[in-house]
NUMARFI-449130 format. One record per residue (C-alpha): residue in one letter; x, y, z. Coordinates in pm, whole numbers, plus 32768, in hexadecimal, padded with zeros to 4 digits. Layout:
AXYZ/...
***
This chain:
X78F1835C8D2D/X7A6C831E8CB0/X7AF7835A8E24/X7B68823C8E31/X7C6A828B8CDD/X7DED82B38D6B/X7E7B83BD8CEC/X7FC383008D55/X7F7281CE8C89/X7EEB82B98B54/X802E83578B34/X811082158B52/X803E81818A39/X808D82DE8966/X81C882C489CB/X81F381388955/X811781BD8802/X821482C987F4/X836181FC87DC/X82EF80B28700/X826981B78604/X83B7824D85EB/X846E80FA85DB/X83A1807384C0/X83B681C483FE/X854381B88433/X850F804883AC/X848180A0828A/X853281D58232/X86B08135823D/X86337FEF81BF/X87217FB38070/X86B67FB07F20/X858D80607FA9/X842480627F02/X838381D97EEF/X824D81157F8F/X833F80E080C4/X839E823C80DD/X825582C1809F/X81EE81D581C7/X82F5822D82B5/X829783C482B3/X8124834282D0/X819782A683F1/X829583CC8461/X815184C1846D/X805083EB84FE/X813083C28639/X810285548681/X7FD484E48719/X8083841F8805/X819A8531882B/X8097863C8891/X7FD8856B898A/X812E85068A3D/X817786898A38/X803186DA8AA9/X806685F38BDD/X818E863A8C4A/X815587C68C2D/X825788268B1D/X815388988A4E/X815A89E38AFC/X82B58A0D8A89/X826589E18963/X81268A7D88EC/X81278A70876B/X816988F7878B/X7FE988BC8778/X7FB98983861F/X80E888E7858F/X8058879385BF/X7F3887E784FF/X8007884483F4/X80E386FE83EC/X7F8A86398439/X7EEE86C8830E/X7FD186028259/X7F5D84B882B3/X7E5984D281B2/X7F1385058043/X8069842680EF/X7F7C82F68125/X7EE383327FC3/X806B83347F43/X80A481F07FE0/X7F9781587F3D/X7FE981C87DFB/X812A81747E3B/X80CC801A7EC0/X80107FE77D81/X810A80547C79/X803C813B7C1B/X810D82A67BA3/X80E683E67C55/X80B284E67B6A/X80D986437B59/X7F9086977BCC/X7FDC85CF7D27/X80B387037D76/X7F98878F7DB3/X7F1686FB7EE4/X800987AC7F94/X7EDA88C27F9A/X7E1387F980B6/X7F57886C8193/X7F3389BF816D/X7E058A088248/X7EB789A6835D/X7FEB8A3A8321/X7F188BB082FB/X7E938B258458/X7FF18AFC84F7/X80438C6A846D/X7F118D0D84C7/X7F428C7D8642/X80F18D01862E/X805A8E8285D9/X7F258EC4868F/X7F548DAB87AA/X80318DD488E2/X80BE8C85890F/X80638C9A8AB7/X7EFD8CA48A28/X7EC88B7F8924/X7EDA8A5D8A24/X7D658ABD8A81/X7D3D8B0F88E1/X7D5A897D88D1/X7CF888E18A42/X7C1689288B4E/X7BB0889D8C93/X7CD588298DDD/X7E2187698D8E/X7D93862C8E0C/X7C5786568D11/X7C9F870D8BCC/X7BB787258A90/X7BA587C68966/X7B3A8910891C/X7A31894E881A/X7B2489F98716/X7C0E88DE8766/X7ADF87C486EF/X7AAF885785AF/X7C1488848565/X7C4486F885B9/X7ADC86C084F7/X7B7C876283C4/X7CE1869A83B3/X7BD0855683EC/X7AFE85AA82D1/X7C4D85DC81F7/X7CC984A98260/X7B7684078221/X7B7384688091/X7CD784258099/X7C8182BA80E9/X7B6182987FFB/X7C5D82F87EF9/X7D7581DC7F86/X7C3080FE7F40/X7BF081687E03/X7D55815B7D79/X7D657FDE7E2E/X7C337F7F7D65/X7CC57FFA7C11/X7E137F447C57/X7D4D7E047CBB/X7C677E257B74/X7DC47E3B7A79/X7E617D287B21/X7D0E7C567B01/X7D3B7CA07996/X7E9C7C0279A4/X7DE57B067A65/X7EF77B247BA9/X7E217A997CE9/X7F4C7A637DA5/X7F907BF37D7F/X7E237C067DEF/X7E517B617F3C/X7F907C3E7F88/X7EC17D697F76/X7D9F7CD48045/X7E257D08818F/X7E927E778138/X7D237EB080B9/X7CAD7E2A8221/X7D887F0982DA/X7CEF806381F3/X7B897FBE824A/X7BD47FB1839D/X7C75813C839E/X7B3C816B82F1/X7A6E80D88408/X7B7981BF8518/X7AEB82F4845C/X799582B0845E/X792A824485B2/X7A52824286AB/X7ADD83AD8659/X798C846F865E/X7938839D87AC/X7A79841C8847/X7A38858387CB/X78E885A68859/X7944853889A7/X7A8A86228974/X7B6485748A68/X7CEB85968A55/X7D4984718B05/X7C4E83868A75/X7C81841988F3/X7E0683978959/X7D89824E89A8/X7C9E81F9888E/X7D95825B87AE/X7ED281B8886E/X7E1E80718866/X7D66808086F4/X7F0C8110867D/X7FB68001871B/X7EB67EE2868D/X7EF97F5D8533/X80607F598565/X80797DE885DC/X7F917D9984B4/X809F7E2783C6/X81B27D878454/X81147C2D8479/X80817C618309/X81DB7CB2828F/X82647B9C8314/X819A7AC1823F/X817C7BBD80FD/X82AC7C7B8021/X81C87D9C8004/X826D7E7980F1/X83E17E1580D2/X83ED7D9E7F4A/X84067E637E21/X83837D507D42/X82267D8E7D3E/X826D7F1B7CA5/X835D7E607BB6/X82917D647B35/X815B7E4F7AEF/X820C7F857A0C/X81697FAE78DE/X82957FDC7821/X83E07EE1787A/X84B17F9E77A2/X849C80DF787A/X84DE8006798C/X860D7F647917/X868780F078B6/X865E814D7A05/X865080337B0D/X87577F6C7AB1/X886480597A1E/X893180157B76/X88E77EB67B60/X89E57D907BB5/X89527C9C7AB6/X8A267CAD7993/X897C7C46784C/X8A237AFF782F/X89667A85799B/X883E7B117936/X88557A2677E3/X88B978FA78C7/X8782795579A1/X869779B57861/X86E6784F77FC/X868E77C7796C/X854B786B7948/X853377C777EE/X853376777871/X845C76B07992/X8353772C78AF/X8370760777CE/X83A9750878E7/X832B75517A53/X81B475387AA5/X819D76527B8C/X8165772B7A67/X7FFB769B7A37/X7FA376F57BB5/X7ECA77D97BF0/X7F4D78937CF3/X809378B87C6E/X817779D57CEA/X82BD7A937CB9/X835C79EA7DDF/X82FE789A7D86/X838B78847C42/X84CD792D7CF5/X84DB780D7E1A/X84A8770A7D0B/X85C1779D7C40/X86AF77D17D78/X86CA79427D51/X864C7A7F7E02/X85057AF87D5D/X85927C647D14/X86A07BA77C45/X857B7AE27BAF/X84D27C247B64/X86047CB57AB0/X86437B9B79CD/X84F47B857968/X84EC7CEE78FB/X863B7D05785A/X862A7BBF77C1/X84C07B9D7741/X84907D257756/X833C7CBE77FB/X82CB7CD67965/X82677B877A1E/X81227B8079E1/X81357BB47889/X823E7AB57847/X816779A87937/X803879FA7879/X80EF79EC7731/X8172788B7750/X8029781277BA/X7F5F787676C2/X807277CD75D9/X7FE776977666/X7EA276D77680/X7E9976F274E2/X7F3375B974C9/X7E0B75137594/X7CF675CA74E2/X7D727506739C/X7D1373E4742C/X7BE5741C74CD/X7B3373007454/X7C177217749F/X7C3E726C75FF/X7ABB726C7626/X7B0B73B376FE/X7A76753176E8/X7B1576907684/X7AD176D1780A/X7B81758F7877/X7CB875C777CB/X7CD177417877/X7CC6768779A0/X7DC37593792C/X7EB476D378DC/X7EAD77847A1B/X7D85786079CA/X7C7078757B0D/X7B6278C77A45/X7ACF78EF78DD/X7AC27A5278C7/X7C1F7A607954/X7CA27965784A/X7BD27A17771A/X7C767B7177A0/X7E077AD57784/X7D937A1B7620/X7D297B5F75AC/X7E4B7C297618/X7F4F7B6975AB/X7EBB7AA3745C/X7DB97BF97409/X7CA67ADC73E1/X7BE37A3074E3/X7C2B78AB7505/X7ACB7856741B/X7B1679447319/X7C8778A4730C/X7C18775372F5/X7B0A77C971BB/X7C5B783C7117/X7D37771F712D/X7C05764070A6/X7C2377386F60/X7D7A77036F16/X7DAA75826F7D/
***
């Protein structure tokens, strides 16, 4: 049925896999003033291409040379799983605690494997342990399935968690009413659906028909898709390459300014000169009553880089971007709801008037940063006029 599959062309498309997997991770990893996300990415990256590694091995016969290769892969595979879910936290701003050490665990069933193979194994012996059938048509054994069924269904809860942790980021920032933050994530939510999809119904597919060379294609061409989706994505989005959006979503700035910025350049009398740039644009420019308002935005219309942006807002206003955007808007908003009836307009109409997308997003800000909602604020100010 898959005669037709060239081995030849299957490993040049591992081989391709191979190298741009280990340019991007080198990328990310020396990129300066590195995010953790980046790093966390670029050893996701860093293991995924073993796959590629051992199929080029496999077809050029070095495997045989080395015979605990195969076993050692699934240990460095079996990290796919909790690295991804780093990332994602990472991505999100979202701490790793503790009890993230422990994921470390899922690991250690293949590194028992790898041992168990070095004592009671001969090395001459394991290449039919993992493959059967002629050079020109390998497959899978049936020991070597399950293994690869077991990293998949790792790697599948693994991603249900990513999707989890990307729907509690996306809920807080909806709180902070941040749709611009929204959209950056969308594309990275896309790309875990589409893993998703990878596990579910190309992976077992391959499996069952247990076919080296075309188990090398399927995932050559499904690797090298998502890879040109990240780069074009990143071309358009900071997510990857900018530390703002971690920066701008810390619960606590002061923490941040202990720690992020104790090597900073910005001495305190340029981050007063830019405080009181940031002043004026608040009190002057428009943009702060659009919608979709972002980090980098505000930083183009101020002429500065957005991580400098980022820094003077925390040091300065010892809030995070959000909070200060939200802040100044709801300072306007209460001066419309005093004169409501004057302006023939709705509580809902001036949210959308402030920057605020919806009701229940402009409620949520009045109520965080006033601790009343916008109707219970107007009752009060009719007491004491």
């Amino acid at each position: 049925m898959y005669s037709n599959v060239s081995p030849s062309f299957s490993f040049y498309l591992s081989l391709f896999c191979w190298a741009h997997l280990w340019f991007f991770a080198v990328v990310l990893a020396v990129k300066r003033n590195n995010h953790t996300a980046n790093r966390f990415l670029a050893l996701f990256l860093f293991c995924f291409s073993f796959i590629h590694v051992q199929h080029v091995l496999l077809q050029v016969g070095w495997l045989a040379y080395i015979p605990f290769f195969d076993p050692l892969c699934g240990v460095i595979l079996s990290a796919l799983g909790p690295l991804f879910y780093f990332y994602t936290k990472a991505l999100t701003a979202e701490p790793l605690t503790k009890k993230d050490n422990l994921h470390i665990i899922i690991v250690l069933p293949a590194v028992v494997h790898l041992l168990m193979l070095l004592f009671f194994k001969k090395g001459e012996n394991l290449a039919d342990y993992y493959y059967t059938g002629t050079s020109e048509a390998k497959h899978y054994t049936s020991i070597n399935v399950l293994l690869l069924c077991g990293m998949l269904l790792c790697f599948t809860v693994y991603l249900l968690a990513s999707i989890n942790v990307i729907n509690r980021y996306l809920k807080k920032i909806n709180q902070s009413y941040a749709k611009a933050e929204e959209l950056r994530l969308k594309w990275f939510r896309d790309i875990v659906i589409a893993l998703l999809a990878f596990s579910f119904l190309l992976v077992p597919f391959t499996l069952y028909y247990a076919n080296v060379s075309l188990s090398s294609l399927i995932l050559g061409y499904f690797s090298t898709l998502i890879y040109f989706i990240i780069v074009l994505k990143s071309l358009n989005t900071s997510v990857l390459f900018n530390n703002s959006l971690a920066a701008d979503t810390q619960p606590s700035v002061a923490t941040v300014e202990k720690h992020k910025y104790q090597n900073s350049f910005q001495t305190n009398e340029s981050i007063d000169r830019l405080g009181q740039q940031i002043e004026n644009f608040l009190a002057q420019n428009p943009l702060l009553y659009d919608e979709d308002l972002s980090l980098k935005q505000m930083a183009d219309a101020l002429n500065i880089p957005p991580y400098i942006l980022s820094e003077a807002i925390n040091r300065y206003f010892r809030k995070s971007f959000f909070e200060l955007i939200n802040t100044a808007r709801i300072e306007k908003a209460k001066t419309e709801l005093l004169s409501l009836e004057s302006a023939n307009i709705t509580i809902e109409a001036v949210g959308y008037n402030c920057g605020f997308g919806s009701k229940a997003a402009f409620y949520r800000a009045f109520k965080k940063t006033t601790g009343q909602t916008p109707t219970a604020y107007l009752k009060e100010q009719e007491l004491t006029c």
